[in-house]
Every structure is written in structure tokens, then in C-alpha cells.
PDB file with one MODEL, atoms N, CA, C and O in Angstrom:
MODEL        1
ATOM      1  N   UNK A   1     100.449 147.392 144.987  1.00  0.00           N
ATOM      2  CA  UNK A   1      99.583 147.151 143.849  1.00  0.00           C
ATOM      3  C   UNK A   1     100.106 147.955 142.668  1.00  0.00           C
ATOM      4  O   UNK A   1     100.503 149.120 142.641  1.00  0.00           O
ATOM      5  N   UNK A   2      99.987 146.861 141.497  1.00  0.00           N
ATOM      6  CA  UNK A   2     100.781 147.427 140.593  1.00  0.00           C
ATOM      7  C   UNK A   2      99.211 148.088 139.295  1.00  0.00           C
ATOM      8  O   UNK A   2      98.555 147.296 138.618  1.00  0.00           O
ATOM      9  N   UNK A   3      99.017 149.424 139.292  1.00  0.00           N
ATOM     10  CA  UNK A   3      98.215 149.364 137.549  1.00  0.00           C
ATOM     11  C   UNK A   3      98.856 148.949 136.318  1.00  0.00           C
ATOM     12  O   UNK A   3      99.994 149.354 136.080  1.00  0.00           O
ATOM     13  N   UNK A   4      98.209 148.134 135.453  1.00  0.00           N
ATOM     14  CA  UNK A   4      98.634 148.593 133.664  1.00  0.00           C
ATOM     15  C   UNK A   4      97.084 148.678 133.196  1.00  0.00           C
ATOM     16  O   UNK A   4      96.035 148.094 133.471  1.00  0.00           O
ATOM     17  N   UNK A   5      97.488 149.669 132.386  1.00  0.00           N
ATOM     18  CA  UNK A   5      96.605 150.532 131.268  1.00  0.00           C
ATOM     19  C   UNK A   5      96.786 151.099 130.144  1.00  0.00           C
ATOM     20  O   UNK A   5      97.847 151.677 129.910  1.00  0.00           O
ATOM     21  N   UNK A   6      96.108 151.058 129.535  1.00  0.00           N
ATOM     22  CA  UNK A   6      96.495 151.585 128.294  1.00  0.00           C
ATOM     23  C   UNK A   6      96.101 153.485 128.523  1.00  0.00           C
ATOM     24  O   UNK A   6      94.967 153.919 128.724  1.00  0.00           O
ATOM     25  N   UNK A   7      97.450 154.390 128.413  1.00  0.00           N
ATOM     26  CA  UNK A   7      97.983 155.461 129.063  1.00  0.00           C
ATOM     27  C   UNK A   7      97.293 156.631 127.415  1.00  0.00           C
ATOM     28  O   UNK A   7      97.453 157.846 127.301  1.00  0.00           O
ATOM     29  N   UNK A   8      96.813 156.007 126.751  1.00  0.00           N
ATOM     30  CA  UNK A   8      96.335 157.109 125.837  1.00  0.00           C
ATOM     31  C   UNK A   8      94.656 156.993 125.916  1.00  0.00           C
ATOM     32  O   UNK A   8      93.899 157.554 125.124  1.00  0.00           O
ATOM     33  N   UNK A   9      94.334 156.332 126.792  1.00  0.00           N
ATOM     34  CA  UNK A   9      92.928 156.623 126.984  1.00  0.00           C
ATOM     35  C   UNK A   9      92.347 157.378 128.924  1.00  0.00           C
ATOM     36  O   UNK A   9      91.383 158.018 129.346  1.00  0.00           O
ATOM     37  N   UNK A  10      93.509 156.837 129.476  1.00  0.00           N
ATOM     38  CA  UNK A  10      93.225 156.873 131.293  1.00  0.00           C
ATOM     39  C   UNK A  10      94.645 157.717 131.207  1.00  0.00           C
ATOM     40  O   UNK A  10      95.192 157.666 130.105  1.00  0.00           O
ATOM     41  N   UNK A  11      95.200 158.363 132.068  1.00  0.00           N
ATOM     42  CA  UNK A  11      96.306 158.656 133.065  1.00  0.00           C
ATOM     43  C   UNK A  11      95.916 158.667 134.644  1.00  0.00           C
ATOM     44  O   UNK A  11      94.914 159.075 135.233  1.00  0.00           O
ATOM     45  N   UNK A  12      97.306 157.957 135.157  1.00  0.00           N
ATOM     46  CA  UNK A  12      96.803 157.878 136.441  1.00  0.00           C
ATOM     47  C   UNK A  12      97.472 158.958 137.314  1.00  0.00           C
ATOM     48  O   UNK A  12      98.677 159.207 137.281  1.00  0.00           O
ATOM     49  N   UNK A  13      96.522 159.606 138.137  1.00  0.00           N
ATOM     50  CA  UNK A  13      96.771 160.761 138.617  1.00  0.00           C
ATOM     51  C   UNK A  13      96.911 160.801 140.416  1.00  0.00           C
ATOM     52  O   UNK A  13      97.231 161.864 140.947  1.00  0.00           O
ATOM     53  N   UNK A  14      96.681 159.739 141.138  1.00  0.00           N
ATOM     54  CA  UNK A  14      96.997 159.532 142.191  1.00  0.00           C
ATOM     55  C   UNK A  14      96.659 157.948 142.814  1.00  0.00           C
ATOM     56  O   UNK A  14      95.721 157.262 142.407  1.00  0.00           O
ATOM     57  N   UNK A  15      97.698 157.495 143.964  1.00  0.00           N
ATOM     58  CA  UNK A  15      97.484 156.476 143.930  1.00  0.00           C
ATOM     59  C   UNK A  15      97.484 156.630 145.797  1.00  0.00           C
ATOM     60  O   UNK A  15      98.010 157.556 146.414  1.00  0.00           O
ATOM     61  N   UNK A  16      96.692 155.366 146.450  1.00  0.00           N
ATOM     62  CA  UNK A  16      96.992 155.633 147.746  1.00  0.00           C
ATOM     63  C   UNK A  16      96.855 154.391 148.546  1.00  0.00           C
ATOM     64  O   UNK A  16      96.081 153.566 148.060  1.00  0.00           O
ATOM     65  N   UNK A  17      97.550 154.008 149.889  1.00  0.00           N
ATOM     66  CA  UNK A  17      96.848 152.855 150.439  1.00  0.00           C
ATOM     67  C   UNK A  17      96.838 153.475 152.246  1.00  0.00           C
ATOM     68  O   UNK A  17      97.522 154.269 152.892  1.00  0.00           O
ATOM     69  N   UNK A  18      95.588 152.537 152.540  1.00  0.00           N
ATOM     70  CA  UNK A  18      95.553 153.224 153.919  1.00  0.00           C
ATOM     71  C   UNK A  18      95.739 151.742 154.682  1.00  0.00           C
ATOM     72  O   UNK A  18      95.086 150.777 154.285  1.00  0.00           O
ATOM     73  N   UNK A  19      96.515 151.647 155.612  1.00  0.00           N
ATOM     74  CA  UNK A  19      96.871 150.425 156.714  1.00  0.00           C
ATOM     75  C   UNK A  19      95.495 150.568 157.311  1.00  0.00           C
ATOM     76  O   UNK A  19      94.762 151.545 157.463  1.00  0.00           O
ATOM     77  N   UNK A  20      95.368 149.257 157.609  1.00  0.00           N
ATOM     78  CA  UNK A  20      93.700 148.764 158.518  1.00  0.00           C
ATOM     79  C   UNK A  20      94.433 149.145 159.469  1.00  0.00           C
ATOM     80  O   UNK A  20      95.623 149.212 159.776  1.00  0.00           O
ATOM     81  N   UNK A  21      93.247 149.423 159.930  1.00  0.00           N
ATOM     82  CA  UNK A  21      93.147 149.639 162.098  1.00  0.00           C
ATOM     83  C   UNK A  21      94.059 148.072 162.526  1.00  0.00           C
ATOM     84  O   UNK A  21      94.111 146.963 161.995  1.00  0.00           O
ATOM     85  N   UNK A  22      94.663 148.659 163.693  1.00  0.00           N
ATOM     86  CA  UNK A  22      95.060 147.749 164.355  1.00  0.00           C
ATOM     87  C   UNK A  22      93.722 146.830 165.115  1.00  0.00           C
ATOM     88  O   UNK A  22      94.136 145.884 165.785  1.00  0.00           O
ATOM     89  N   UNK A  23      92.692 146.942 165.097  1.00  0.00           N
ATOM     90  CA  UNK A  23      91.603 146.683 165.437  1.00  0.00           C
ATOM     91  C   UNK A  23      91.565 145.160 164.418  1.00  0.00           C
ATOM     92  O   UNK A  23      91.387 143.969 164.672  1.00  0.00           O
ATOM     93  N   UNK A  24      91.881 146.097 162.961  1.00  0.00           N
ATOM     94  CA  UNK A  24      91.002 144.689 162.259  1.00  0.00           C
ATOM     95  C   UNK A  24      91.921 143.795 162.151  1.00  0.00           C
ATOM     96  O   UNK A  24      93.048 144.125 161.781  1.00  0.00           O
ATOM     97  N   UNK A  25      91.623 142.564 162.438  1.00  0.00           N
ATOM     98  CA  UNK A  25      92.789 141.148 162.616  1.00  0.00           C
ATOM     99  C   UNK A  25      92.841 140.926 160.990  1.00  0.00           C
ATOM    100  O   UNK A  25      91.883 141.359 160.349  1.00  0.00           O
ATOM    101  N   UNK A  26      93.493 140.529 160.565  1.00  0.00           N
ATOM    102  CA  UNK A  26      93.883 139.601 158.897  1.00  0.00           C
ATOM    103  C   UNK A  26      93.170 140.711 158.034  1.00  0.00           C
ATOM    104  O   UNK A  26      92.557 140.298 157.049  1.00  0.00           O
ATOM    105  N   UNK A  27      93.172 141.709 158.212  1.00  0.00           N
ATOM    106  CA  UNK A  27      93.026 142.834 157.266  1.00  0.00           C
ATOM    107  C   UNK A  27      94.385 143.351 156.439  1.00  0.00           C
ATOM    108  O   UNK A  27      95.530 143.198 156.866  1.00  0.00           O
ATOM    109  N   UNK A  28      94.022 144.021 155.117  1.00  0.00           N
ATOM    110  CA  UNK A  28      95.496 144.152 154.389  1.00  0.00           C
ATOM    111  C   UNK A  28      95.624 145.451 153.785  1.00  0.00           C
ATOM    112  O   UNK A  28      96.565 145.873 153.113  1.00  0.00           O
ATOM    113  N   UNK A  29      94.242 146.203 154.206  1.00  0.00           N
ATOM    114  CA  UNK A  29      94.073 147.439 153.649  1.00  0.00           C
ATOM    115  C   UNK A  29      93.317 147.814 152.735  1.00  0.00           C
ATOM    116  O   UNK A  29      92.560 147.085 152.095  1.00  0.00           O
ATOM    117  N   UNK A  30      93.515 149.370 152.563  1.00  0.00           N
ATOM    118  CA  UNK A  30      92.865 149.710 151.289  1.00  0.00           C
ATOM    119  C   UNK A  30      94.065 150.477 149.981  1.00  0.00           C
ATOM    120  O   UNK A  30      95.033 151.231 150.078  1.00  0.00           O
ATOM    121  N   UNK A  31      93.484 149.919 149.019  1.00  0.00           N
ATOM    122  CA  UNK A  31      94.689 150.750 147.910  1.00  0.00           C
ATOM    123  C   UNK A  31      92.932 151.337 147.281  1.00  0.00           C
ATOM    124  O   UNK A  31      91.757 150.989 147.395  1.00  0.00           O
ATOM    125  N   UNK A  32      93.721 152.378 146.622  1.00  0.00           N
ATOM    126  CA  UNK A  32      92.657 153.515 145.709  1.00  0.00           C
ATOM    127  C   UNK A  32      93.840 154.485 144.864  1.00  0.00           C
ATOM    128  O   UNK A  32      94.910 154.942 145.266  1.00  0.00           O
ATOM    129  N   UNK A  33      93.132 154.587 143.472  1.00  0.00           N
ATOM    130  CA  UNK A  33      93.344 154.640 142.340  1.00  0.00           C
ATOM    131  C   UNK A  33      92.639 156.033 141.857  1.00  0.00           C
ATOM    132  O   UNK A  33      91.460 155.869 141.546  1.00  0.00           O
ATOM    133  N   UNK A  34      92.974 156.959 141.769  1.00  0.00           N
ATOM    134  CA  UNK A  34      92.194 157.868 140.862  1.00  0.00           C
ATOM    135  C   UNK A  34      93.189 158.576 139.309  1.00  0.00           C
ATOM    136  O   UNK A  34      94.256 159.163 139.130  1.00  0.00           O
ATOM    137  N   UNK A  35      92.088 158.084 138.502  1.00  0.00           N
ATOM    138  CA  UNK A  35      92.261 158.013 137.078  1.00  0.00           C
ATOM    139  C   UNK A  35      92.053 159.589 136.310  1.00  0.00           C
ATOM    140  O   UNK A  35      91.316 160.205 137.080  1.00  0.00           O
ATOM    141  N   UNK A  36      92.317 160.288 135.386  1.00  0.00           N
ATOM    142  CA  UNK A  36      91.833 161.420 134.547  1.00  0.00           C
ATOM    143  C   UNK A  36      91.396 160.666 133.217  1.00  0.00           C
ATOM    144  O   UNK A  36      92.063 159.751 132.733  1.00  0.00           O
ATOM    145  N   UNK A  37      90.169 161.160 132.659  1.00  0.00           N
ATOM    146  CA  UNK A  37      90.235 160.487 131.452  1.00  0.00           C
ATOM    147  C   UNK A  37      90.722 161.456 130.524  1.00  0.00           C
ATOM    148  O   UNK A  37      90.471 162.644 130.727  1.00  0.00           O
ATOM    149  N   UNK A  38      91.743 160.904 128.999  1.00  0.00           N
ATOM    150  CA  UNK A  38      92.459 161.552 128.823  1.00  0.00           C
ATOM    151  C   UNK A  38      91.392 161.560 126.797  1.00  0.00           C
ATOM    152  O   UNK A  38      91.446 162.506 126.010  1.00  0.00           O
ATOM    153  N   UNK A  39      90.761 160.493 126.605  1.00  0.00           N
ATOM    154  CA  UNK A  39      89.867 160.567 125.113  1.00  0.00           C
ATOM    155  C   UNK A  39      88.980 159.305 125.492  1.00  0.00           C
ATOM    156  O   UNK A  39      89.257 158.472 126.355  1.00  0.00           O
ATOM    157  N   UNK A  40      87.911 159.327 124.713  1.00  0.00           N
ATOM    158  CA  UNK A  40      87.260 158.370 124.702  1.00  0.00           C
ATOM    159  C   UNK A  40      87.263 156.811 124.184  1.00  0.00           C
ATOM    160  O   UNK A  40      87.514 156.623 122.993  1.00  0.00           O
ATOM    161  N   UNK A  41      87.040 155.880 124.888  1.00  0.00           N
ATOM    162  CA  UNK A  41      87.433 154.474 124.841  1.00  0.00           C
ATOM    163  C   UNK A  41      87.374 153.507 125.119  1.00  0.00           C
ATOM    164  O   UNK A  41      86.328 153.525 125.768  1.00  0.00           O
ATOM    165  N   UNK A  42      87.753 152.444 125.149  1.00  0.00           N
ATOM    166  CA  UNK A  42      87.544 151.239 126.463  1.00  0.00           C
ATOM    167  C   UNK A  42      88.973 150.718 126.631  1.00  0.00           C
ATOM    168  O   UNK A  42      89.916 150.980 125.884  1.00  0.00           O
ATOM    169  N   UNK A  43      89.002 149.780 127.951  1.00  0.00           N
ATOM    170  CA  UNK A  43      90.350 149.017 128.012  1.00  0.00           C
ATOM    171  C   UNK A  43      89.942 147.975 129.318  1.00  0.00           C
ATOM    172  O   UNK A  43      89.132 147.907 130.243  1.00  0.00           O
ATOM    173  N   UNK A  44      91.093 147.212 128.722  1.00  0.00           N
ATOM    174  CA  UNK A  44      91.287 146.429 130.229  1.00  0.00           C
ATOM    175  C   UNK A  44      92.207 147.015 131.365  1.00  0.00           C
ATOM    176  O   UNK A  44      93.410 146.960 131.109  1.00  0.00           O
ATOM    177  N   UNK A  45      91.850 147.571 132.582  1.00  0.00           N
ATOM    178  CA  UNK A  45      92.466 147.857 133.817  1.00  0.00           C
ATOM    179  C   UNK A  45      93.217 146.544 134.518  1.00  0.00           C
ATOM    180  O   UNK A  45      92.569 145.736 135.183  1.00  0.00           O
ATOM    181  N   UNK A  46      94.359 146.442 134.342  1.00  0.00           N
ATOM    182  CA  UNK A  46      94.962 145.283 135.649  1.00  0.00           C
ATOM    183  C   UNK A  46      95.271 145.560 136.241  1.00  0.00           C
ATOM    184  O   UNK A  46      96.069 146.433 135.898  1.00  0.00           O
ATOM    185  N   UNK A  47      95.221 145.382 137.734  1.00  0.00           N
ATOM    186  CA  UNK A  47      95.718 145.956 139.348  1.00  0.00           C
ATOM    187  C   UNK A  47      96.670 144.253 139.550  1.00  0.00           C
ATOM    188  O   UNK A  47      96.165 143.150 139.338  1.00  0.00           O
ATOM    189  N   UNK A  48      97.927 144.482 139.947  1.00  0.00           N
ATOM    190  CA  UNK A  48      98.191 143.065 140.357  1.00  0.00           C
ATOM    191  C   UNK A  48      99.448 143.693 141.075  1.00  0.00           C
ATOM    192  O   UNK A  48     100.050 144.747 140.868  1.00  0.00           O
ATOM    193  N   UNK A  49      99.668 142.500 142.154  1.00  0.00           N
ATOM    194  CA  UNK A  49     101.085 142.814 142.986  1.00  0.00           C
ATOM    195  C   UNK A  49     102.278 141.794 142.523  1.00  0.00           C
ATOM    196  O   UNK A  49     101.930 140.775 141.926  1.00  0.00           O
ATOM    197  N   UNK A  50     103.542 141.999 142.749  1.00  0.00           N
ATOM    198  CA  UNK A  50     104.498 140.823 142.270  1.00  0.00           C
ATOM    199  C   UNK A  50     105.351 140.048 143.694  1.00  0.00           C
ATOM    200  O   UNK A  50     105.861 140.362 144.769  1.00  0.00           O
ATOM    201  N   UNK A  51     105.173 139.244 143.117  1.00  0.00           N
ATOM    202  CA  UNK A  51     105.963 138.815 144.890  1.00  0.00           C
ATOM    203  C   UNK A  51     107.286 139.069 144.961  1.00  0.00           C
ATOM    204  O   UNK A  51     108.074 138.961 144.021  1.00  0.00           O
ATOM    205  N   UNK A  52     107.503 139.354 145.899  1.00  0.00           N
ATOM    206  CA  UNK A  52     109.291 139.690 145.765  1.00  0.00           C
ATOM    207  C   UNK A  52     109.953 138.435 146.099  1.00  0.00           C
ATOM    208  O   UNK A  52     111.086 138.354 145.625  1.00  0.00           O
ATOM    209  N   UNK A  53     109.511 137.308 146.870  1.00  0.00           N
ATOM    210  CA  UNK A  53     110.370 136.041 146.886  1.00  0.00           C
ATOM    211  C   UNK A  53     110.601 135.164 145.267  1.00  0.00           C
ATOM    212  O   UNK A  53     111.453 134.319 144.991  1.00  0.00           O
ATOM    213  N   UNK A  54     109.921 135.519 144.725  1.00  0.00           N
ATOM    214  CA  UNK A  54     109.574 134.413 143.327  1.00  0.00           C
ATOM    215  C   UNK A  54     110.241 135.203 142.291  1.00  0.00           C
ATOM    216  O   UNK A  54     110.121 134.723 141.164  1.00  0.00           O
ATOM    217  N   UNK A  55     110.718 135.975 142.352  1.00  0.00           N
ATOM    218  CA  UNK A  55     111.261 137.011 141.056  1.00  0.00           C
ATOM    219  C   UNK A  55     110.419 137.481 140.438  1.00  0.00           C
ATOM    220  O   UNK A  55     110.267 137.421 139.217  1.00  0.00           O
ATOM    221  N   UNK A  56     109.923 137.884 141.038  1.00  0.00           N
ATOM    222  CA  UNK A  56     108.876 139.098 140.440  1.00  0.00           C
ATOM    223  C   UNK A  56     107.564 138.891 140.001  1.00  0.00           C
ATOM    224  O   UNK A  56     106.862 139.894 139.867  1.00  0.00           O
ATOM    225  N   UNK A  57     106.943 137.444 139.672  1.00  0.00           N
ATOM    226  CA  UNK A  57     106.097 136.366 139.048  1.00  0.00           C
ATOM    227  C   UNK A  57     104.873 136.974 139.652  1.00  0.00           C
ATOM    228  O   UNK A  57     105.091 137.094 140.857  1.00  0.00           O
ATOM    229  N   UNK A  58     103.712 137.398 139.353  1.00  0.00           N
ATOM    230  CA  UNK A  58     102.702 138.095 139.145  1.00  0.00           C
ATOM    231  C   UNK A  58     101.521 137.500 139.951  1.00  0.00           C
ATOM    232  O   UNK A  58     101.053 136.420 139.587  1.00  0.00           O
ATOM    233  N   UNK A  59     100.819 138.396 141.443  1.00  0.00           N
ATOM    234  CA  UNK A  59     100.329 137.214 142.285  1.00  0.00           C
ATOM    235  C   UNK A  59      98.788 138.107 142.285  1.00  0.00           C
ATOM    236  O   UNK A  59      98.674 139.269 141.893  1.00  0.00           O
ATOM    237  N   UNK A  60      97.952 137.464 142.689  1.00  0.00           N
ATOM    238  CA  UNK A  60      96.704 138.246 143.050  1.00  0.00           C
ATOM    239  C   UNK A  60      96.565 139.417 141.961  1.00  0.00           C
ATOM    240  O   UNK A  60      97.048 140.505 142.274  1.00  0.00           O
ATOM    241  N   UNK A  61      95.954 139.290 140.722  1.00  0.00           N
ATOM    242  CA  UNK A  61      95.278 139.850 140.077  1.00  0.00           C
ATOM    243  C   UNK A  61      94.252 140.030 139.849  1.00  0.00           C
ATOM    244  O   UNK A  61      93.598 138.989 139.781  1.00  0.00           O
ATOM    245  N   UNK A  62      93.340 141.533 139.555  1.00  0.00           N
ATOM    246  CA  UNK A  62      92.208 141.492 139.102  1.00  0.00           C
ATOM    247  C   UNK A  62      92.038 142.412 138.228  1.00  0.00           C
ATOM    248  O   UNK A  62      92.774 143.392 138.343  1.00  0.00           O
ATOM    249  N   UNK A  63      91.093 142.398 137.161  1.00  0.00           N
ATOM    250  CA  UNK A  63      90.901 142.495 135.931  1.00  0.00           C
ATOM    251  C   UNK A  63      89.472 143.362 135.880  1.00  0.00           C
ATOM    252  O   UNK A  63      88.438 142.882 136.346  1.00  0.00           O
ATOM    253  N   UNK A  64      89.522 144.812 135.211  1.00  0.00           N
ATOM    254  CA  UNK A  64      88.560 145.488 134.815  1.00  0.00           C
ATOM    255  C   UNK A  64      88.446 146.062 133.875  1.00  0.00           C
ATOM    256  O   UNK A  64      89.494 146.525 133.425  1.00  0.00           O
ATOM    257  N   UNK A  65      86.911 146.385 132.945  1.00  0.00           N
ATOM    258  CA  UNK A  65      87.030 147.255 131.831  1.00  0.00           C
ATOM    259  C   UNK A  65      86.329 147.974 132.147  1.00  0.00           C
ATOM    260  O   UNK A  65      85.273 147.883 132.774  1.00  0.00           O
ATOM    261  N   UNK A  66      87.003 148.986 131.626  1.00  0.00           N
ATOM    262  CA  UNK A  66      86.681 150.397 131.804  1.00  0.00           C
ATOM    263  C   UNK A  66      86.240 151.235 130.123  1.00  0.00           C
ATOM    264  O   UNK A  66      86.873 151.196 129.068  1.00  0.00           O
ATOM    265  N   UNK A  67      85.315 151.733 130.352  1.00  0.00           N
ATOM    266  CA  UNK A  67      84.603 152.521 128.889  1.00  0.00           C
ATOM    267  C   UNK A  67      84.800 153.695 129.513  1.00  0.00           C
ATOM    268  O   UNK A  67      84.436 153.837 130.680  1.00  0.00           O
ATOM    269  N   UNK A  68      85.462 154.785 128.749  1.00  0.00           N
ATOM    270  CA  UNK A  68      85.323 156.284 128.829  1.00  0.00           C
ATOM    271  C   UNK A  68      84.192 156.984 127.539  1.00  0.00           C
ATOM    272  O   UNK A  68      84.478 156.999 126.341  1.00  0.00           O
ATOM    273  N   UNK A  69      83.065 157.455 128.054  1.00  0.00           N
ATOM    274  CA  UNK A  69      82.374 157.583 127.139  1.00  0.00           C
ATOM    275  C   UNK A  69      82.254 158.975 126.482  1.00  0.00           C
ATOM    276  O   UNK A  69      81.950 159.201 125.311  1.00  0.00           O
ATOM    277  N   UNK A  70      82.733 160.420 128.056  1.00  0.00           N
ATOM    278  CA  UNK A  70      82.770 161.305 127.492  1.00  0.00           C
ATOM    279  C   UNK A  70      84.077 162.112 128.135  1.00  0.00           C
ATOM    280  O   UNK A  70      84.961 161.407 128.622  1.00  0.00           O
ATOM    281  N   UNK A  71      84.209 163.290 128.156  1.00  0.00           N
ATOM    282  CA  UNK A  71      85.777 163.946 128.459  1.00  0.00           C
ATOM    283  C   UNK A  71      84.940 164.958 129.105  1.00  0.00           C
ATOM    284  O   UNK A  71      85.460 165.930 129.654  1.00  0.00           O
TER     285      UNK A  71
ENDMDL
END
């Protein structure tokens, strides 16, 4: 999972993914994101992965806004 953000309002300060249990069938995991806020603002957050067969072409995206209101 890829972030873009706009880097003068958020910095991203750690990123992580944990493999599902061998337990869970067609599970794909967890990714987690922790942000610092760096001034106050809003933006759009995109999380998206790229496929590596297609040249890079941009698959499963999702889209958040984020308001930083105080520091």
C-alpha cells in the first residue's frame, strides 16, 4: 500500500502490515498508517497499491479527508 499526501500538513511517521492468521482463508491482512500532524488543514489521503504485472497502473484505491484542526 502506497500513501500520497500532501507532506506540509501530515508526515508519515510509521507504516505497518500484519499477515492474517493462517486460520483466516482469503484474508490479505492488515496495513496501518500512523501520521504526525505537522500545521493545521485539510487534504485528500490516497492509500492505493500498483500492480506489478500492468506497469505500475494504479489498482484498489481508497480515498480520505482528513482535517487537522489543532497541533
Amino acid at each position: 500500500m502506497i500513501p500520497e499526501f500532501n507532506k506540509e500538513i501530515v508526515s508519515l511517521i510509521d507504516q505497518k502490515f500484519e499477515a492474517p492468521s493462517p486460520q483466516m482463508l482469503d484474508s490479505s491482512g492488515t496495513y496501518s498508517f500512523t501520521f504526525k500532524a505537522l500545521k493545521h488543514g485539510s487534504d485528500h489521503l490516497k492509500v492505493f497499491t500498483k500492480s506489478a504485472q500492468d506497469k505500475g497502473s494504479i489498482i484498489n484505491q481508497k480515498d480520505y479527508f482528513i482535517i487537522v484542526e489543532r497541533i
